[in-house]
C-alpha positions, 0 to 999 in steps of 0.5 A, spaced: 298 345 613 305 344 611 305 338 607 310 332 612 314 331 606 315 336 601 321 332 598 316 328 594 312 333 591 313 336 584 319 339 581 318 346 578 320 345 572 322 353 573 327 352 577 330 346 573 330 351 566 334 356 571 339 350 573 340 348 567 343 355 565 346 355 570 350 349 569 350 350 561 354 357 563 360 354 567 360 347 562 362 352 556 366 357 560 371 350 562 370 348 555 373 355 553 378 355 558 381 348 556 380 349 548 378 355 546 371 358 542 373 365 539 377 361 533 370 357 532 364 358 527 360 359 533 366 366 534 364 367 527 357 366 528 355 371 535 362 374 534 368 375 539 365 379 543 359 377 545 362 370 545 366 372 550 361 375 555 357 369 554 363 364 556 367 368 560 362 370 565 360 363 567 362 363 574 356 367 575 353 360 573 356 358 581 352 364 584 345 363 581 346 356 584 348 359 591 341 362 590 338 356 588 341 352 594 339 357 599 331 358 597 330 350 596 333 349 603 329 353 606 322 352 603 323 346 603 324 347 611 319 351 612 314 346 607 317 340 612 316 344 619 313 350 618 318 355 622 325 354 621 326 354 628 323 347 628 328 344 623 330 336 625 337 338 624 339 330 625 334 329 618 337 335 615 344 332 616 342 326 613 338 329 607 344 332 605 350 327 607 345 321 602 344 327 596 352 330 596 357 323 598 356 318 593 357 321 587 361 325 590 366 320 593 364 316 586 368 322 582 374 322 588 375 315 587 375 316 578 381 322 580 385 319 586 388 313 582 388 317 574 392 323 579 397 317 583 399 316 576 401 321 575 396 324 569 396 330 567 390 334 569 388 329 574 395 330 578 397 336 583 401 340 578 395 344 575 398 352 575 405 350 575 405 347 581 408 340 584 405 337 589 407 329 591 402 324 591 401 324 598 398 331 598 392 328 595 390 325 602 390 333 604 386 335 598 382 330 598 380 331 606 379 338 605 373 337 599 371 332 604 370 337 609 368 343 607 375 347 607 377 345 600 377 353 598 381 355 603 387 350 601 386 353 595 387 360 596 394 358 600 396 354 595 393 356 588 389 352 583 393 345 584 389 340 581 386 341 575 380 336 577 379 336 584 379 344 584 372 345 581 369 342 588 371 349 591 364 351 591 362 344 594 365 347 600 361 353 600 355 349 600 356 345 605 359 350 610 351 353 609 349 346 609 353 344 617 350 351 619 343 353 616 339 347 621 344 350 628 343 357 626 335 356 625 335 353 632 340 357 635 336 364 633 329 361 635 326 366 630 326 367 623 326 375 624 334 373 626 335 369 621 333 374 616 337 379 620 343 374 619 342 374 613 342 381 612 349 382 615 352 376 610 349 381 604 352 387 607 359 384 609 360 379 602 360 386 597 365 389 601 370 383 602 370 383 595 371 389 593 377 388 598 380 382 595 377 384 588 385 383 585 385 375 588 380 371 584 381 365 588 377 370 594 373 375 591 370 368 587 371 362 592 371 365 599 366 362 604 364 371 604 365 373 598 359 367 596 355 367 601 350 373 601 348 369 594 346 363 599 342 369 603 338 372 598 335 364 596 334 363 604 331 371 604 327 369 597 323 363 600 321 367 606 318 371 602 315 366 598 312 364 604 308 370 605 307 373 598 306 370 591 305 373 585 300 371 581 298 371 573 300 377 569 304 380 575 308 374 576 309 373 567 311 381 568 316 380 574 319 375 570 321 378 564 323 383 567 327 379 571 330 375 566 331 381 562 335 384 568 339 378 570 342 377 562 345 384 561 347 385 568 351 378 566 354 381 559 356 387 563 361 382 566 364 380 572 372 384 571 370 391 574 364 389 578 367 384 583 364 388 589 357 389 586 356 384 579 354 377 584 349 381 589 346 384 583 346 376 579 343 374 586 338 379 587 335 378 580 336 370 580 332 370 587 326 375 584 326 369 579 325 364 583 320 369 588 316 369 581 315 362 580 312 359 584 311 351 584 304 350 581 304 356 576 307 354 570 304 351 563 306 344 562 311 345 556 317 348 561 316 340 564 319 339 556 323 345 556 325 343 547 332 348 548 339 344 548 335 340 553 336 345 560 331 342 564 334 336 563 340 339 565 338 343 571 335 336 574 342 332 573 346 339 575 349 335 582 352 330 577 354 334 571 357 339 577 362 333 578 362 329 573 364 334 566 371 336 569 373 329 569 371 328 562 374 334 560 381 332 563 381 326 559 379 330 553 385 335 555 389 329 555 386 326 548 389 333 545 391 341 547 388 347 545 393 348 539 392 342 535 385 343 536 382 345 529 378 351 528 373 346 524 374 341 530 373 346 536 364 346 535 364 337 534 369 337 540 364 342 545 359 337 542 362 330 545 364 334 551 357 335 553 354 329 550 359 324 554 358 328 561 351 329 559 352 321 559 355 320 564 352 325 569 346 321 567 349 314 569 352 316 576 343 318 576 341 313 575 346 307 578 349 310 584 346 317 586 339 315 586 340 308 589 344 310 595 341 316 596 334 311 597 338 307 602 341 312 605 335 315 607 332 308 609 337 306 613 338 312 617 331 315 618 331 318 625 324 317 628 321 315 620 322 322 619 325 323 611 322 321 606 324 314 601 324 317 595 325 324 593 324 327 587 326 335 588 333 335 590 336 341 592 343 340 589 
């Protein structure tokens, strides 16, 4: 029987590993767009070349999310209600307005002010553009209103900080239509269908606008087939887990698959390259199934990747306002070739930090109270410990 509240039950330290790639994989590509790591001893180390497929490569870093986001939604709706049709829509906006609004608002209210005063990297001058302050109440209302993808591609890269929550919009459109359509449909064959339809239509929309990155990587079609193939993963994980060998097999292959198709690179197979990382992300999550892992995932010893993936949210906000302020220290030119590995250091140790912080003091004490304040019929848990985001 579906357990009441599958928010409370362990993590899958699996999943957590898998965020943590993925989060590690855009930190090192702001890192490099910022700074630079070809003239580095880690260039020297791994060489230019796989260097740059390593970081250069890293918005597939945002899909793998957009699979996660997909398959955690709807496992957790299926564990909670059973059928998908019987989502409590109103539980479900409130789940998600306690888990993404107060480190969120937190981050905008660090930009806002460091942005009026006309900051570099925090105002709206990214890209060559110059927008008035006032601009920031458009800006701002977009990121919290889920369009903020949409403002940029009309008018470009703007803000160097509040740019990066373009794919928050994403989420939150899928977030705002996944309880309606769940009801709407009154069966999980449609939403299936639907979700067909959207990993059909994604790859050609990005084949059409594959000259337009701002399109091909950040529209609400271009990404959503990602989001798809995590809700398609967690129906299926609902009728069929692979066991033992089998799911140790599918495993490998799948983290073989999904690391050459993500050195192949994103240039030249805008189309097909993020259906491809989703695919193979969405076999990972089918193949690690909670429950079937060794205790020493939990403890993953590798620059701490579990420990990333469950602060990915905060890390997500958070490190582009320590590399702002980075940015602001000193430039990519007077950045030495023997100071660019210590500088990459203090950027993930300070967000690391401060992603830990926001956790603790604000994220997770709101989120509680939230939940407490706004719990329709005594229908959400106090406390959860599997965030989706």
């Amino acid at each position: 029987m579906a357990s009441p509240h599958p928010s409370t039950a362990a993590r899958n330290p699996r999943i957590d590993l898998l965020r943590g790639v993925s989060i590690m994989v855009v930190l090192l590509l702001h890192f490099a767009l910022a700074f630079g790591l070809s003239d580095s001893p880690l260039g020297d180390l791994l060489g230019k070349k796989w260097l740059g497929a390593i970081v250069w490569n890293g918005n597939y870093g945002v899909t793998m999310f957009f699979v996660i986001s997909g398959y955690l939604i709807t496992s957790n709706a299926l564990s909670r209600y059973g059928r998908l049709e019987k989502v409590d829509w109103r539980a479900f906006y409130v789940l998600r307005l306690a888990r993404i609004f107060p480190s969120l608002l937190l981050a905008l209210a660090i930009i806002v002010p460091l942005g009026c005063m006309d900051i570099p990297f925090f105002n709206n001058s990214d890209d060559g553009h110059v927008f008035p302050i006032s601009f920031f109440v458009l800006a701002v209302g977009s990121v919290l209103t889920f369009w903020h993808n949409v403002l940029m591609a009309h008018v470009g890269w703007f803000n160097y900080s509040l740019n990066v929550y373009w794919s928050l919009s994403v989420e939150e459109v899928f977030y705002l239509a996944f309880p309606l359509a769940c009801i709407a449909f009154k069966s999980q064959r449609k939403i299936v269908w639907l979700c067909l339809v959207f990993l059909a239509v994604a790859p050609a929309y990005r084949y059409l606008h594959a000259d337009d990155e701002l399109l091909f990587e950040c529209a609400y079609l271009a990404c959503f087939d990602a989001i798809a193939m995590g809700c398609m993963a967690a129906l299926l994980a609902q009728r069929w887990q692979p066991q033992g060998v089998r799911a140790m097999l599918l495993r490998i292959a799948g983290v073989v698959a999904l690391a050459s198709v993500y050195l192949w690179g994103i240039r030249g197979h805008e189309s097909y390259g993020f259906t491809a990382v989703a695919v193979l992300t969405a076999l990972l999550l089918v193949a690690s199934p909670t429950g079937q892992h060794r205790a020493w995932l939990s403890f993953w010893p590798v620059l701490g990747l579990g420990w990333l993936g469950r602060h990915s949210y905060e890390l997500y906000l958070f490190h582009i306002i320590v590399l702002a302020a980075m940015r602001n220290i000193t430039d990519r030119e007077h950045l030495s070739y023997a100071l660019r590995l210590p500088w990459l250091m203090v950027f993930l140790l300070v967000s690391a930090l401060l992603a830990a912080l926001v956790s603790r003091y604000v994220g997770k004490p709101m989120n509680r109270w939230i939940r407490g304040r706004f719990n329709p019929r005594g229908s959400l848990p106090i406390q959860a410990v599997g965030e989706v985001v």
